[in-house]
N, CA, C and O atoms as CSV, one atom per row, in Angstrom:
chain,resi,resn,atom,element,x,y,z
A,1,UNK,N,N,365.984,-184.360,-19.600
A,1,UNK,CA,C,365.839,-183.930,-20.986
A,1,UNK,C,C,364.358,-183.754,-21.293
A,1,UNK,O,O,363.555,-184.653,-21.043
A,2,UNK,N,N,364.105,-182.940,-21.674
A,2,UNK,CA,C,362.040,-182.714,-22.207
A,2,UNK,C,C,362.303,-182.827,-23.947
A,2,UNK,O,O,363.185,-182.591,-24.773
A,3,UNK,N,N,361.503,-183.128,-23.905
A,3,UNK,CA,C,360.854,-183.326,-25.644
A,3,UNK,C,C,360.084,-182.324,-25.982
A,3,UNK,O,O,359.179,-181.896,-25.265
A,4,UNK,N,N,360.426,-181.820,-27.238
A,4,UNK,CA,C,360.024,-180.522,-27.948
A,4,UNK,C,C,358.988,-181.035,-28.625
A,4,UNK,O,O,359.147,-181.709,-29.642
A,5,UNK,N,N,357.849,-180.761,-28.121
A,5,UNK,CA,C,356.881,-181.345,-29.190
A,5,UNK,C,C,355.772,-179.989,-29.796
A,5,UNK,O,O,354.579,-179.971,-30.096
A,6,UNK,N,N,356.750,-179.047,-29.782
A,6,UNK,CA,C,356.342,-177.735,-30.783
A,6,UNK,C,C,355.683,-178.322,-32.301
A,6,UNK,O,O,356.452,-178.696,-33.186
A,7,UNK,N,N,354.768,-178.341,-32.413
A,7,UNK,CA,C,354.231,-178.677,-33.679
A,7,UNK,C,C,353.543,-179.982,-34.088
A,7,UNK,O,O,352.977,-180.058,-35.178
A,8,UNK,N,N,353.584,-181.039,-33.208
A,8,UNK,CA,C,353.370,-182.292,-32.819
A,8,UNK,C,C,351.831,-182.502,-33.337
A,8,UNK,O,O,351.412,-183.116,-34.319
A,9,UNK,N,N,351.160,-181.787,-32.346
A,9,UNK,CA,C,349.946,-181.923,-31.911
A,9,UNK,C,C,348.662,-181.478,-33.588
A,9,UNK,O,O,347.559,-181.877,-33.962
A,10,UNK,N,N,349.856,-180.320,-34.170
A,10,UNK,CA,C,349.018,-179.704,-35.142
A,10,UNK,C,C,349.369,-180.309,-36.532
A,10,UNK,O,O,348.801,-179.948,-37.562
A,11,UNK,N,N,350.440,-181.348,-36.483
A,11,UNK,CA,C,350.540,-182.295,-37.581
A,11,UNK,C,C,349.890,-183.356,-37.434
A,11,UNK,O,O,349.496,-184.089,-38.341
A,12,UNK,N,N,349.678,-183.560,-35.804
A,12,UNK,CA,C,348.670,-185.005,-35.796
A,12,UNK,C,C,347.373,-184.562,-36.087
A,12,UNK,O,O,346.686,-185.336,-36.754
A,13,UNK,N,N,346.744,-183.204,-35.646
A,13,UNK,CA,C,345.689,-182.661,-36.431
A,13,UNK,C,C,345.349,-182.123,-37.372
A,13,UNK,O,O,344.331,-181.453,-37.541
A,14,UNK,N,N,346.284,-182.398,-38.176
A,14,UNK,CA,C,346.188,-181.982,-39.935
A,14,UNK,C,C,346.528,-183.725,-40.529
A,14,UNK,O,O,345.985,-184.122,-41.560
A,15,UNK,N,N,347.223,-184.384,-39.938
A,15,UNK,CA,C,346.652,-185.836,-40.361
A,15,UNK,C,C,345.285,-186.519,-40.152
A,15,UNK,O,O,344.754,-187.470,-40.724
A,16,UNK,N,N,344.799,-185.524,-38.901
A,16,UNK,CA,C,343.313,-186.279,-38.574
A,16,UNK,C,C,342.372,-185.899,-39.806
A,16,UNK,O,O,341.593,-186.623,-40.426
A,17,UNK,N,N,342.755,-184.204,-40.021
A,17,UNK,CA,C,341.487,-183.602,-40.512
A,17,UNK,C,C,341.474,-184.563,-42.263
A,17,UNK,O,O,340.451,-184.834,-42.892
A,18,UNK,N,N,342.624,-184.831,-42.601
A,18,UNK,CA,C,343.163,-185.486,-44.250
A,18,UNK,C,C,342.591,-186.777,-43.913
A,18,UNK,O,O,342.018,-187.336,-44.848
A,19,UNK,N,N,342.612,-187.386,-42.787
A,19,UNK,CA,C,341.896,-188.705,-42.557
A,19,UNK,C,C,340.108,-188.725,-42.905
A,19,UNK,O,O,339.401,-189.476,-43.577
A,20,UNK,N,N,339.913,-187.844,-42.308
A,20,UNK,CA,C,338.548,-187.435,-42.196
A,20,UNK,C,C,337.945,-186.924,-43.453
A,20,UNK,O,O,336.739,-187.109,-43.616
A,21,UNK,N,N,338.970,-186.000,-44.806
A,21,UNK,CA,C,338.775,-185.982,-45.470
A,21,UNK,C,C,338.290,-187.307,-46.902
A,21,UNK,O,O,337.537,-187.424,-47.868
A,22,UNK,N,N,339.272,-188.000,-46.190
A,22,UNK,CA,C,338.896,-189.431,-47.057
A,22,UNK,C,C,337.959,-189.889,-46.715
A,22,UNK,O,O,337.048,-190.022,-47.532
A,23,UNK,N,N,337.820,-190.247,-45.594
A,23,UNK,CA,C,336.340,-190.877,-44.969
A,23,UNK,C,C,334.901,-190.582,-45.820
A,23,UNK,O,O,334.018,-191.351,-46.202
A,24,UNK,N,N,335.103,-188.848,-45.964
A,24,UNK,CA,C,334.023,-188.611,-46.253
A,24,UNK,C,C,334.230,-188.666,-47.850
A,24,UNK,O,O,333.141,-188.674,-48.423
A,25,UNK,N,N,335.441,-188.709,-48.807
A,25,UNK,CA,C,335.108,-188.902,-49.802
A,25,UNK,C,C,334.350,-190.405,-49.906
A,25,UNK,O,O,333.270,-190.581,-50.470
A,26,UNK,N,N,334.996,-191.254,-49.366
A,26,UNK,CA,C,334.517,-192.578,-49.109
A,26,UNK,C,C,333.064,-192.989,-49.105
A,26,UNK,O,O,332.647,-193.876,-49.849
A,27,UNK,N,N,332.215,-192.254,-48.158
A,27,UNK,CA,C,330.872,-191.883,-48.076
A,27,UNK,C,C,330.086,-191.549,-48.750
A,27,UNK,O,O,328.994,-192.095,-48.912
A,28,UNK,N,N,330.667,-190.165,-49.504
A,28,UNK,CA,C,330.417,-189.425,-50.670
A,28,UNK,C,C,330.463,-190.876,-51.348
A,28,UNK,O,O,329.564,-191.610,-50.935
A,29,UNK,N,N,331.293,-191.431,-52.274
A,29,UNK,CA,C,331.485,-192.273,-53.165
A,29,UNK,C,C,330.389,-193.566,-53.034
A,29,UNK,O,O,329.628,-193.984,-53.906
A,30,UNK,N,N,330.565,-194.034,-51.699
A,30,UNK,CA,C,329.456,-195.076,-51.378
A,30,UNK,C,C,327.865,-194.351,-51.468
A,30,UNK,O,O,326.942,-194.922,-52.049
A,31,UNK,N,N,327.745,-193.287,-50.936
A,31,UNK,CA,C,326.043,-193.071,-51.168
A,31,UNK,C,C,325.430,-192.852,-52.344
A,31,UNK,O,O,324.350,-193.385,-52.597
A,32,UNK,N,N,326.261,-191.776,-53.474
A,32,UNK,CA,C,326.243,-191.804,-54.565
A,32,UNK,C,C,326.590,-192.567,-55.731
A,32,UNK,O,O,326.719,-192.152,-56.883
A,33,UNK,N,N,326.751,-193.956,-55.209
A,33,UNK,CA,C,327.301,-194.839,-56.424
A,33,UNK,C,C,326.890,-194.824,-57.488
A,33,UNK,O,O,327.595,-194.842,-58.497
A,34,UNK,N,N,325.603,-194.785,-57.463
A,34,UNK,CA,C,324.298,-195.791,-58.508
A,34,UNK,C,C,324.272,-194.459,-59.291
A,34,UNK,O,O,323.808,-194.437,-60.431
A,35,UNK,N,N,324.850,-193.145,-58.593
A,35,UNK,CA,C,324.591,-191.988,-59.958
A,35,UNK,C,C,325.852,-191.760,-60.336
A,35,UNK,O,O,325.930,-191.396,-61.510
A,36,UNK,N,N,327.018,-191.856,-59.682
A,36,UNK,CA,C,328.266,-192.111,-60.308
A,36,UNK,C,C,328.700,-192.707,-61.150
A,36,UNK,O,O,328.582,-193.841,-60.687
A,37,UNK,N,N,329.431,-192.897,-62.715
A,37,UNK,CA,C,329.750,-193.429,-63.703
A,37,UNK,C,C,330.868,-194.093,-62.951
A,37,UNK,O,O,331.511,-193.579,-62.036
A,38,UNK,N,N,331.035,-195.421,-63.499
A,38,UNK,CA,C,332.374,-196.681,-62.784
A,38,UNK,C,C,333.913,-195.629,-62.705
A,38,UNK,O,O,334.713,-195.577,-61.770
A,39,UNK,N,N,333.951,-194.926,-63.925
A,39,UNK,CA,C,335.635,-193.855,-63.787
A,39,UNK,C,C,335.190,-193.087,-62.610
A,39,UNK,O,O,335.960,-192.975,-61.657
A,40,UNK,N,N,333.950,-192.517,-62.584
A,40,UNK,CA,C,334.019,-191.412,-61.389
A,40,UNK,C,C,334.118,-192.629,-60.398
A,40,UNK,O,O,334.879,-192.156,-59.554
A,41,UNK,N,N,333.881,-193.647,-60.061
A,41,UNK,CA,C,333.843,-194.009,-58.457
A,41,UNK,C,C,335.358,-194.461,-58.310
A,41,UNK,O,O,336.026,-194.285,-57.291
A,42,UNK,N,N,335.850,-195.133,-59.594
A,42,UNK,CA,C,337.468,-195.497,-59.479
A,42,UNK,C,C,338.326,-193.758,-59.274
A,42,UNK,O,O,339.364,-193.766,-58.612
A,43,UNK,N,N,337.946,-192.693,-59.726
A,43,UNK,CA,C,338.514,-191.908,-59.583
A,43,UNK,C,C,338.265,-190.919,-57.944
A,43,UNK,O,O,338.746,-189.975,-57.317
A,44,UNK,N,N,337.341,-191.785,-57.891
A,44,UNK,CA,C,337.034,-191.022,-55.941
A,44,UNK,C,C,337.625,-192.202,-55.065
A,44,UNK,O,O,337.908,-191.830,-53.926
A,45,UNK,N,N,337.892,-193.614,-55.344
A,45,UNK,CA,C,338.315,-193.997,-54.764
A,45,UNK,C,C,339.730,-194.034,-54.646
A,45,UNK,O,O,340.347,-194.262,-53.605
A,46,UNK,N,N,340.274,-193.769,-55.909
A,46,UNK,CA,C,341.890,-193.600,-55.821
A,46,UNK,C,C,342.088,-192.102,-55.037
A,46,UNK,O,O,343.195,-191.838,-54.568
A,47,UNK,N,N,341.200,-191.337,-54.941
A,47,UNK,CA,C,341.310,-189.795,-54.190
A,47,UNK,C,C,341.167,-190.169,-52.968
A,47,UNK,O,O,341.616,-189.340,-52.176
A,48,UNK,N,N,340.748,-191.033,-52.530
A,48,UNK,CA,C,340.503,-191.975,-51.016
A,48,UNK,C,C,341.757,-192.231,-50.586
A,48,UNK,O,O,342.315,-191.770,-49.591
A,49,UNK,N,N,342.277,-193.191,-51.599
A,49,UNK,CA,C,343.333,-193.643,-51.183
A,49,UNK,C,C,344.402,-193.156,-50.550
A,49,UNK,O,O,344.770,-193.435,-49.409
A,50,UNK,N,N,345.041,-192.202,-51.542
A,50,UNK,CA,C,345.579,-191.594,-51.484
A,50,UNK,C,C,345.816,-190.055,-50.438
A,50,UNK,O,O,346.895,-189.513,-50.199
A,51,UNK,N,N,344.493,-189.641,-49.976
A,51,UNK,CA,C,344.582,-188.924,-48.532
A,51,UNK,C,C,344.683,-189.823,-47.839
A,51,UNK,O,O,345.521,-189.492,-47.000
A,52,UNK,N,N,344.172,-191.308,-47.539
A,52,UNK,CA,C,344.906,-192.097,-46.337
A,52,UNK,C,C,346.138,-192.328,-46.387
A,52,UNK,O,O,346.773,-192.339,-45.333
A,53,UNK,N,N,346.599,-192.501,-47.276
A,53,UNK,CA,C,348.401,-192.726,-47.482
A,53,UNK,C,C,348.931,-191.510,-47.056
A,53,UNK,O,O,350.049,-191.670,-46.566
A,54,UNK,N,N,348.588,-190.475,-47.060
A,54,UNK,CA,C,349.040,-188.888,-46.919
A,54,UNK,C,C,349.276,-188.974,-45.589
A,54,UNK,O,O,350.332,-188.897,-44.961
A,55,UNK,N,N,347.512,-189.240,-45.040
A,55,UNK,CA,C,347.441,-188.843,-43.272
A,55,UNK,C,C,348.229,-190.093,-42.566
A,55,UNK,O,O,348.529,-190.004,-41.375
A,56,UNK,N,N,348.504,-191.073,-43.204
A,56,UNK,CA,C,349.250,-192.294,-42.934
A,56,UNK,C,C,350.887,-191.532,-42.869
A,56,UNK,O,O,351.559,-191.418,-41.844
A,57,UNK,N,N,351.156,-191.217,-43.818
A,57,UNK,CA,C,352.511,-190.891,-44.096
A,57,UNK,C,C,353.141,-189.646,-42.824
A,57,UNK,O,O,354.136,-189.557,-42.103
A,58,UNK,N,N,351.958,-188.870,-43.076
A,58,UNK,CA,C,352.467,-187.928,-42.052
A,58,UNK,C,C,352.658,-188.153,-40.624
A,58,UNK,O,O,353.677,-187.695,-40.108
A,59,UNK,N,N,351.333,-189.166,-39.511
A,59,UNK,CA,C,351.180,-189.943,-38.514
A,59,UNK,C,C,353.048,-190.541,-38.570
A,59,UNK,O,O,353.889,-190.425,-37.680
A,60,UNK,N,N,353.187,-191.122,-39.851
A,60,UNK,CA,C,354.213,-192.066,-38.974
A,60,UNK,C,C,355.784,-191.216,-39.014
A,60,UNK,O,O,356.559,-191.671,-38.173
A,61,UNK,N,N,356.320,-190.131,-39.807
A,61,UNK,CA,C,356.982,-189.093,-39.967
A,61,UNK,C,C,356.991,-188.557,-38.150
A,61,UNK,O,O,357.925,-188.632,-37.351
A,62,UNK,N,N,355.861,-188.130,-37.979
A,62,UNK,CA,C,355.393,-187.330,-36.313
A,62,UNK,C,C,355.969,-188.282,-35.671
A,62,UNK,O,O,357.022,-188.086,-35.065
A,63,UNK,N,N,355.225,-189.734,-35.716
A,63,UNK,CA,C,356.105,-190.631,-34.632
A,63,UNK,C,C,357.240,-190.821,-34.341
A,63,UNK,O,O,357.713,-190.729,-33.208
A,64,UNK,N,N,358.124,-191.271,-35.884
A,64,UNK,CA,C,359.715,-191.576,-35.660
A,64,UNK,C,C,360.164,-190.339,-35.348
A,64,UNK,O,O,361.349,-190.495,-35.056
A,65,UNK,N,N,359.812,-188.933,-35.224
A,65,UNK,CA,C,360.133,-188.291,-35.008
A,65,UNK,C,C,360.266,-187.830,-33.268
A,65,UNK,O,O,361.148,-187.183,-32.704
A,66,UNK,N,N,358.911,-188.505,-32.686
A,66,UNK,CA,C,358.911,-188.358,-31.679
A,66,UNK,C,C,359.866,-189.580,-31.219
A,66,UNK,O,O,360.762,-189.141,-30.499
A,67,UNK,N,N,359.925,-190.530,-31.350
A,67,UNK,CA,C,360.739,-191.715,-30.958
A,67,UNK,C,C,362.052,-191.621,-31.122
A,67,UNK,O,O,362.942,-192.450,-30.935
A,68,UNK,N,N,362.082,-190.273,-31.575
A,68,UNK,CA,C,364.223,-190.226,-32.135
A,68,UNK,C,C,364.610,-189.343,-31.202
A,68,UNK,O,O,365.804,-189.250,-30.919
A,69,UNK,N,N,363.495,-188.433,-30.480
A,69,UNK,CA,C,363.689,-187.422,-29.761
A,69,UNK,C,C,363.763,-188.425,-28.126
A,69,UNK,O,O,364.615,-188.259,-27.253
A,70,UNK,N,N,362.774,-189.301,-28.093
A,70,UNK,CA,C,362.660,-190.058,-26.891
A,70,UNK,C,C,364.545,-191.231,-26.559
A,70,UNK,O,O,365.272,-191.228,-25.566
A,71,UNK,N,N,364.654,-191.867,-27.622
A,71,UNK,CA,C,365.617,-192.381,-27.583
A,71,UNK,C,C,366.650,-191.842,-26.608
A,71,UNK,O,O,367.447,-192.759,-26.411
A,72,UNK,N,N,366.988,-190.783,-25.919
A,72,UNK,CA,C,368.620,-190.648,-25.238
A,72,UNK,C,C,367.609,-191.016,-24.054
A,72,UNK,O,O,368.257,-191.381,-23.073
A,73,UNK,N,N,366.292,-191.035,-23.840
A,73,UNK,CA,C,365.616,-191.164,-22.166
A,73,UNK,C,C,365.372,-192.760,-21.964
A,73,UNK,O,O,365.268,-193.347,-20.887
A,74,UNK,N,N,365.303,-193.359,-23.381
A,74,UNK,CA,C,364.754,-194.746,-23.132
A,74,UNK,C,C,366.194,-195.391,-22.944
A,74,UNK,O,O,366.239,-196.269,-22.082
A,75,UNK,N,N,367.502,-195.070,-23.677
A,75,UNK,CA,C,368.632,-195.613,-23.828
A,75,UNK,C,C,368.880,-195.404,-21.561
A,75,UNK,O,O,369.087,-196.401,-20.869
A,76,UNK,N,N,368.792,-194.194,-21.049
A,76,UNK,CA,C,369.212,-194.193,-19.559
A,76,UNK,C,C,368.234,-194.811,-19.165
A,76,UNK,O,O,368.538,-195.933,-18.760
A,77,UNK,N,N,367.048,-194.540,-19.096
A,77,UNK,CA,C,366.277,-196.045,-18.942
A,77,UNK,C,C,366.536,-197.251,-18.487
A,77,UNK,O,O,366.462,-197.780,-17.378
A,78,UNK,N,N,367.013,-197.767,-20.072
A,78,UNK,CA,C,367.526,-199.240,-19.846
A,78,UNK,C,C,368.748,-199.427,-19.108
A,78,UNK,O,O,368.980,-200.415,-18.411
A,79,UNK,N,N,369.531,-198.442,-19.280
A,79,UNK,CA,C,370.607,-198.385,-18.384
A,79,UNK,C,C,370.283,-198.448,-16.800
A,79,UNK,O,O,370.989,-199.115,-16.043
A,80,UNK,N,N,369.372,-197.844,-16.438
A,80,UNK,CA,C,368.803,-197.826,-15.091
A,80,UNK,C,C,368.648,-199.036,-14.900
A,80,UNK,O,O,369.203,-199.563,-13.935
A,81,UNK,N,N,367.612,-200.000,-16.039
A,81,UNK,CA,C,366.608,-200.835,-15.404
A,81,UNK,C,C,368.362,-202.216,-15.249
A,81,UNK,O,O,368.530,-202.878,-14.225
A,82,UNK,N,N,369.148,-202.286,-16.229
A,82,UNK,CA,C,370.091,-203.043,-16.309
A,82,UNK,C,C,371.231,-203.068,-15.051
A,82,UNK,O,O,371.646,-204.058,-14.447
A,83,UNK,N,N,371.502,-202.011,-14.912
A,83,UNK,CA,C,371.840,-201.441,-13.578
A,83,UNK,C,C,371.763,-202.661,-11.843
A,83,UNK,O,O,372.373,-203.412,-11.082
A,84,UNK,N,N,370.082,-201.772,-12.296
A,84,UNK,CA,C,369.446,-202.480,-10.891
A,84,UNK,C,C,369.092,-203.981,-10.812
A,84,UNK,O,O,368.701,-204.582,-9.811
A,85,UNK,N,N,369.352,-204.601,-12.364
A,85,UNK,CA,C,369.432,-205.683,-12.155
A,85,UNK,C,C,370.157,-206.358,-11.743
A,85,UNK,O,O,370.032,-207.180,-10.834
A,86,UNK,N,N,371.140,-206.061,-12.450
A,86,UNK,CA,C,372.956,-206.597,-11.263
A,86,UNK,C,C,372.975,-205.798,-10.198
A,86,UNK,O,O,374.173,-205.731,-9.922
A,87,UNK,N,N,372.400,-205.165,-9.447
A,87,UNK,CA,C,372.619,-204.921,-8.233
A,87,UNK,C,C,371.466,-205.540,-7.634
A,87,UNK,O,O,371.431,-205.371,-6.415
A,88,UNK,N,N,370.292,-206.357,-8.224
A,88,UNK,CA,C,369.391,-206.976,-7.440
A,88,UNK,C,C,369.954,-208.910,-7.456
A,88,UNK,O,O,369.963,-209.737,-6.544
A,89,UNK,N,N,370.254,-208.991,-8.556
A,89,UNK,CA,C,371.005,-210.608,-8.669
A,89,UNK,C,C,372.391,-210.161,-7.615
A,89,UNK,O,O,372.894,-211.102,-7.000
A,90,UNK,N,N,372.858,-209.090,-7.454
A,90,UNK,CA,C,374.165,-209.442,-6.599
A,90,UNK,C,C,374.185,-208.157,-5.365
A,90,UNK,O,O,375.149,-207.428,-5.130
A,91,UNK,N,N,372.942,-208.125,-4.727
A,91,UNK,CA,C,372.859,-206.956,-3.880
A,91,UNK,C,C,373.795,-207.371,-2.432
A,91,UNK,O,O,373.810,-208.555,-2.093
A,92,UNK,N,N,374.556,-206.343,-1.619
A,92,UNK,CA,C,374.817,-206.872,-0.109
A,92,UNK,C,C,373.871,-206.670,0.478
A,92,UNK,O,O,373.158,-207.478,1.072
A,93,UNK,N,N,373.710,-204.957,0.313
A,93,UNK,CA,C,372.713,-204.755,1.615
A,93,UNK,C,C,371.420,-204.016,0.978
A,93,UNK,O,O,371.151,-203.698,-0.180
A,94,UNK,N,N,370.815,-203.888,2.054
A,94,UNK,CA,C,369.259,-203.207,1.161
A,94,UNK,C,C,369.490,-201.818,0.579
A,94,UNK,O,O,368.701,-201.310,-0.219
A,95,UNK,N,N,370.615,-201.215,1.015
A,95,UNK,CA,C,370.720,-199.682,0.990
A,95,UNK,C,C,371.296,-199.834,-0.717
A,95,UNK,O,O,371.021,-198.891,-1.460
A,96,UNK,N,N,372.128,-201.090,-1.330
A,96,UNK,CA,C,372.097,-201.004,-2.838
A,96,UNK,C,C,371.130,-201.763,-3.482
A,96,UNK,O,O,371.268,-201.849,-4.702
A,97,UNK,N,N,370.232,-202.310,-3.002
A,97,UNK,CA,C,369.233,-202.445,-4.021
A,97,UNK,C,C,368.010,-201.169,-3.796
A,97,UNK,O,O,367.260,-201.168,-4.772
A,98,UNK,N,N,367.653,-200.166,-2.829
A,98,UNK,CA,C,367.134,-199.155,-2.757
A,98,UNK,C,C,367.879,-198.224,-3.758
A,98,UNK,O,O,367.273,-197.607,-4.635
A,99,UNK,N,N,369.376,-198.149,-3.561
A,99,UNK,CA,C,369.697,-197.050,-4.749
A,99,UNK,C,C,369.633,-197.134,-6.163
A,99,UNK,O,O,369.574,-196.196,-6.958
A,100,UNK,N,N,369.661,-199.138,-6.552
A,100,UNK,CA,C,369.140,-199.046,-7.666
A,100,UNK,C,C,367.763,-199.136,-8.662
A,100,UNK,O,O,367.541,-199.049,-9.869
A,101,UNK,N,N,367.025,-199.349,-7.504
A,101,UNK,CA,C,365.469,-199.248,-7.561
A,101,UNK,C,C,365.133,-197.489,-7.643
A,101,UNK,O,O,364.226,-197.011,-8.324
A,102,UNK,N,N,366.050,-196.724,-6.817
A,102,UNK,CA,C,365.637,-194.846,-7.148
A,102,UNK,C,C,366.367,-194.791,-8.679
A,102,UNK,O,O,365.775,-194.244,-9.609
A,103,UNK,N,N,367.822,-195.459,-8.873
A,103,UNK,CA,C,367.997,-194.969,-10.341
A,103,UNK,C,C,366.621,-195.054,-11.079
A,103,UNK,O,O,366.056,-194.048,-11.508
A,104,UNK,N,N,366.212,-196.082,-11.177
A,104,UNK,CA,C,365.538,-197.026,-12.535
A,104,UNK,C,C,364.413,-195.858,-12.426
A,104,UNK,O,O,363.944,-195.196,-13.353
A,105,UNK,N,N,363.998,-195.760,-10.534
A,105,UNK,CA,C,362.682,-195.201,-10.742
A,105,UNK,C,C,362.838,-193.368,-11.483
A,105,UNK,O,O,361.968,-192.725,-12.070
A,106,UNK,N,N,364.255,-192.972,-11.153
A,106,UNK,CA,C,364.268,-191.528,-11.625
A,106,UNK,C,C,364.055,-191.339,-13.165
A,106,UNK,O,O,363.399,-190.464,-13.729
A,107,UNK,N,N,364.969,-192.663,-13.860
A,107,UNK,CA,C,364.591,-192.515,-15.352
A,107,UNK,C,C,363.624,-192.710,-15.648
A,107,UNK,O,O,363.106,-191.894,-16.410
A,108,UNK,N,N,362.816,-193.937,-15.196
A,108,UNK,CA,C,361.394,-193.504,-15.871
A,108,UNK,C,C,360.368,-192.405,-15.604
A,108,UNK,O,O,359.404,-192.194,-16.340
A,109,UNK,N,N,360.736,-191.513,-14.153
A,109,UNK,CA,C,360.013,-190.696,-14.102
A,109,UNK,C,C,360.618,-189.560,-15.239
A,109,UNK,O,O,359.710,-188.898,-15.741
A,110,UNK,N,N,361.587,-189.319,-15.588
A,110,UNK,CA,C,362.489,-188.574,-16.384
A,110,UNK,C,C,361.550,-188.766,-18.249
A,110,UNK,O,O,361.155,-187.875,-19.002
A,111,UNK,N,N,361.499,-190.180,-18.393
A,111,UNK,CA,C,360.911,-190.441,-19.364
A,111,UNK,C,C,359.727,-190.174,-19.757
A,111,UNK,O,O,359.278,-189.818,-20.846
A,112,UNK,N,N,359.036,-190.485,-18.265
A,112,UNK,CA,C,357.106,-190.231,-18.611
A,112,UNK,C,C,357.010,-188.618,-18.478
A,112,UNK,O,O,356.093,-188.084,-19.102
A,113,UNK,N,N,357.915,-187.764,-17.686
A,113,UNK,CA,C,357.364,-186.324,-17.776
A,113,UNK,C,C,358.124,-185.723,-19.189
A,113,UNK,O,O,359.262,-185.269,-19.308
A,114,UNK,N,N,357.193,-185.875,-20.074
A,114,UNK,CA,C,357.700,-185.586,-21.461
A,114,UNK,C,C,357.067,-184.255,-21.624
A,114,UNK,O,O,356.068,-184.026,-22.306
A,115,UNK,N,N,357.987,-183.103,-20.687
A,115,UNK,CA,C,357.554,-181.689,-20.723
A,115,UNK,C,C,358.140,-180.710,-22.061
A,115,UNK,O,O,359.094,-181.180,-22.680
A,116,UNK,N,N,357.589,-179.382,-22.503
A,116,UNK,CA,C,358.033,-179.108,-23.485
A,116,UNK,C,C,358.879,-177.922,-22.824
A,116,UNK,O,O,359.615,-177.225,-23.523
């Protein structure tokens, strides 16, 4: 199974750039204090805030998103790794604990090549 990560990359870089946007209001707000009136700095800092909650919000949207897509590879996965465990607590011969050492190892290779 590959993971579609069409669009991934350019929501995590439109959360960076909204991150970065705060930062620098942040900056902005800290260098200019002493000429800023107390509403303007409460009102640049709630503008702070609030792009981190944004680039926050979106970051974790991308993730569960990626993690809902990963789920059917991690579920055979564990199935692999569970597998080869009862066939390593109750192996006869080496030829079934080799086949369940290739399951485990195919799913995780299955898992880490997260091609699009």
């Amino acid at each position: 199974m590959a993971i579609n990560f069409d669009g991934v990359n350019s929501w995590l870089d439109y959360s960076d750039k909204i991150q970065e946007l705060a930062d620098e209001v942040k900056r902005f707000r800290n260098n200019f204090s002493l000429k800023l009136s107390q509403e303007q700095r409460n009102t640049l800092k709630g503008h702070e805030e609030k792009l981190g909650n944004y680039a926050k919000e979106i970051a974790t949207i991308v993730g569960t998103e990626l993690l809902t897509q990963l789920q059917p590879q991690l579920d055979v996965l564990k199935a692999g790794i569970e597998k080869a465990d009862r066939f390593l607590q109750n192996f006869n011969s080496t030829k079934d604990a080799i086949s369940a050492i290739t399951e485990v190892f195919t799913a995780l290779t299955n898992v880490l090549r997260l091609e699009n």
